[in-house]
C-alpha positions in Angstrom: 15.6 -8.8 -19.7 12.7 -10.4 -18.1 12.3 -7.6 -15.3 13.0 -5.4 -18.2 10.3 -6.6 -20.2 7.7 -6.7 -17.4 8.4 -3.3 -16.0 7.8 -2.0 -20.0 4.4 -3.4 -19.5 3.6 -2.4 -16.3 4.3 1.5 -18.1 2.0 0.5 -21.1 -0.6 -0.6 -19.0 -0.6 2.6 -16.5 0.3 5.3 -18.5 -2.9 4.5 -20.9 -5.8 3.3 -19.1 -7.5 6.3 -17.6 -10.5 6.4 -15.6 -12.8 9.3 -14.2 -10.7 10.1 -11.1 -13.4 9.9 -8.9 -14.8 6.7 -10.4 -12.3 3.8 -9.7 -13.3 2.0 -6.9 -10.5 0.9 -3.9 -9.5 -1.4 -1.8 -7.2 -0.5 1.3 -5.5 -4.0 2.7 -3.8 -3.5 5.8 -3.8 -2.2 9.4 -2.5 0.7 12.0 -2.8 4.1 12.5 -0.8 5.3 8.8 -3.7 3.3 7.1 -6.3 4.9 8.5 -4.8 8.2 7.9 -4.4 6.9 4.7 -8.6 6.3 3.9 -9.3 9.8 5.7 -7.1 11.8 3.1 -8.4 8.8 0.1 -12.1 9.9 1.4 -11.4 13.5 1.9 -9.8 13.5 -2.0 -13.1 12.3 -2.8 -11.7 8.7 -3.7 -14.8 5.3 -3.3 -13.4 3.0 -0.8 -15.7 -0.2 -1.3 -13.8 -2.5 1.0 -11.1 -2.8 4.2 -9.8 -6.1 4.9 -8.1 -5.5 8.2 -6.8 -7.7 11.4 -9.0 -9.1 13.3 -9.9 -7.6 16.8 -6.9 -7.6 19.3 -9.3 -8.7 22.6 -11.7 -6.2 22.4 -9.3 -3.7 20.4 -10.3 -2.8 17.1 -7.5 -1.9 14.4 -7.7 1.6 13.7 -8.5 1.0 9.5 -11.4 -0.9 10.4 -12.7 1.7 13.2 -12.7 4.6 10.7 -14.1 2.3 8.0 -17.1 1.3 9.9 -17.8 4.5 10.9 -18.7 5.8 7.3 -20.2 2.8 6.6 -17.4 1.2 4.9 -17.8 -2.8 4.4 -14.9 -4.5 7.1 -13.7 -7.6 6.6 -10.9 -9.0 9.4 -9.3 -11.1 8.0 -7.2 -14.0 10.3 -5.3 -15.1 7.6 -5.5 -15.3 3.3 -3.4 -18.4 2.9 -3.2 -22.0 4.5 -0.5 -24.3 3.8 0.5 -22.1 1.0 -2.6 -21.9 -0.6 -5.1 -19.2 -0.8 -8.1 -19.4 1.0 -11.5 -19.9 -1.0 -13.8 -18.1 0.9 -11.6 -14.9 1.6 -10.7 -14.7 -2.0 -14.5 -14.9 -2.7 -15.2 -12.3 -0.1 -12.5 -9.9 -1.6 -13.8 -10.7 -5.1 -17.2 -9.1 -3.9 -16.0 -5.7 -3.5 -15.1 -5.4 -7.1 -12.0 -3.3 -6.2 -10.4 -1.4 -9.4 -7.1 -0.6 -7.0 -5.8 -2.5 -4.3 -4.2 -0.3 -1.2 -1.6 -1.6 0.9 -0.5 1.5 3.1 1.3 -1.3 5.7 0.4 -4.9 6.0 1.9 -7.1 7.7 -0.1 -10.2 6.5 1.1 -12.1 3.0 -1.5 -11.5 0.2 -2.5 -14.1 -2.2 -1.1 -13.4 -5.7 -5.1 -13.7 -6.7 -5.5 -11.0 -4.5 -3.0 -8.7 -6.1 -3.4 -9.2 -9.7 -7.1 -9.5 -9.6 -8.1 -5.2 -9.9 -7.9 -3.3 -13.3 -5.1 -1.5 -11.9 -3.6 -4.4 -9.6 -2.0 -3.5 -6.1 0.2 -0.4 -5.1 2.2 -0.8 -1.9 4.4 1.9 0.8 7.4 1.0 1.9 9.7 3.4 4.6 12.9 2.6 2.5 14.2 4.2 -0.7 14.0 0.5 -2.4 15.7 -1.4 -3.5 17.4 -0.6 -0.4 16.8 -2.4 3.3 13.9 -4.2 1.9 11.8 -6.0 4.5 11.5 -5.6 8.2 13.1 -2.4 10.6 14.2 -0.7 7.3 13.7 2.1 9.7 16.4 0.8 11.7 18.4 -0.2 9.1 18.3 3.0 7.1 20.1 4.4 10.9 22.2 1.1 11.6 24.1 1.5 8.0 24.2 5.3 8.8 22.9 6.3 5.7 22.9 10.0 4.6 19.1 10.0 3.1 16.2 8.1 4.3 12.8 7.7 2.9 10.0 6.0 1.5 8.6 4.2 -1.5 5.8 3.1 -3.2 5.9 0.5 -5.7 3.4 -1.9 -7.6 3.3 -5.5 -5.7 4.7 -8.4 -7.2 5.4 -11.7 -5.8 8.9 -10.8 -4.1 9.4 -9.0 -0.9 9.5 -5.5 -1.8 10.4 -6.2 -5.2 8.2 -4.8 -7.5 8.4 -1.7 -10.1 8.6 1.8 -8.6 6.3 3.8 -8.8 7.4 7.2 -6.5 9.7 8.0 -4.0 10.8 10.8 -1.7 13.5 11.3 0.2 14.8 13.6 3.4 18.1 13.9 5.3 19.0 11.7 8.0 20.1 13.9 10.9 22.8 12.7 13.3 20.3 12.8 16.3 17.5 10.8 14.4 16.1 8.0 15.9 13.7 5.4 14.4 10.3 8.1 15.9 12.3 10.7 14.9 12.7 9.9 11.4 8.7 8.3 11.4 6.9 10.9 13.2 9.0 13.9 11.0 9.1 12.6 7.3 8.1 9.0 6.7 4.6 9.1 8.8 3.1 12.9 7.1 4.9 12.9 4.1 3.7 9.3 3.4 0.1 10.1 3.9 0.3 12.3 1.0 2.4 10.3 -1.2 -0.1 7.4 -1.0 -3.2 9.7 -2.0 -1.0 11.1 -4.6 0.2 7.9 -6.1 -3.8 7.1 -6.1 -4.5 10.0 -8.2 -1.9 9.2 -10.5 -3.0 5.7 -11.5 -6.6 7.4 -11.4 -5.7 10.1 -13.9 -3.6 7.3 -16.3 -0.1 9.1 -15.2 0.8 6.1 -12.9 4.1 4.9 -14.4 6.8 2.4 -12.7 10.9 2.4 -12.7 
């Protein structure tokens, strides 16, 4: 009843508040190559990034999000960790806070995000995930979508809550799983381009007040 209840409010709370769809202001929280494809087709749409919060530098190699980012001016901020001991860190929260973010992004992150961070936008935190949830929810759900031998594969993305891949749907798409598929296979062919797109998509949906959750 509970999850019931909260997923009827989550639909409320999308479905009505509308903003100009070139007007809300995001956040993209994460790392690799898919989220920096992810900002290109957000920028190309015309979306306002106003903040990255990326990995730091691995040696002298720069994540991908926070190359692109930089490049158009973009404020970076590589982030170590958000949490000690459990407990968010002040001055990271603070230096979140200071994009005044309306959306939260989280095209794939492999860090663990305070709750303060997720609930703090307008529109809170949207999140992709290569599984068709609730289904291999964590880690390799790549490899687990081959390992069970499943007959579809996919992605989703879903509004962040505080369980691992918990929260409520918001879209999903599917493809076959072909018998030769492999874990690149499957990424490079569906989950990688097809993801892209959803993730812009779902942004113009919570943008246009048509964002809802299941």
């Amino acid at each position: 009843m509970a999850l019931m209840l909260r997923a009827m409010n989550f639909a409320r709370r999308f479905s009505t508040s509308q903003v100009k769809l070139y007007d809300m202001k995001i956040a993209i929280i994460g790392q690799s190559i898919f989220a920096s494809s992810v900002y290109k087709l957000l920028k190309q749409d015309g979306h306002k990034i106003v903040g990255v919060f990326t990995v730091p530098d691995k040696g002298k190699r720069e994540d991908p999000l926070a190359t692109v980012a930089k490049e158009d001016g973009v404020s970076v901020f590589k982030i170590p960790r958000w949490r000690v001991k459990g407990q968010p860190i002040e001055e990271v929260i603070h230096q979140y806070k200071s994009v005044e973010a309306d959306l939260n992004i989280l095209p794939f992150c492999t860090q663990f995000i305070p709750m303060e961070v997720i609930n703090y936008p307008q529109h809170q935190s949207i999140c992709y995930h290569p599984s068709l949830l609730p289904a291999h929810r964590g880690v390799s759900s790549i490899s687990w979508t081959l390992i069970k031998g499943d007959k579809k594969a996919g992605f989703s993305i879903f509004w962040a809550d505080d369980g691992l891949d918990t929260g409520p749907l918001l879209l999903q798409r599917e493809c076959d799983v072909d018998p030769n598929d492999t874990v690149d296979s499957l990424y490079n062919r569906f989950m990688y381009p097809e993801g892209i797109k959803a993730m812009a998509e779902a942004v113009s949906m919570v943008a246009n007040g048509t964002a809802k959750c299941s």
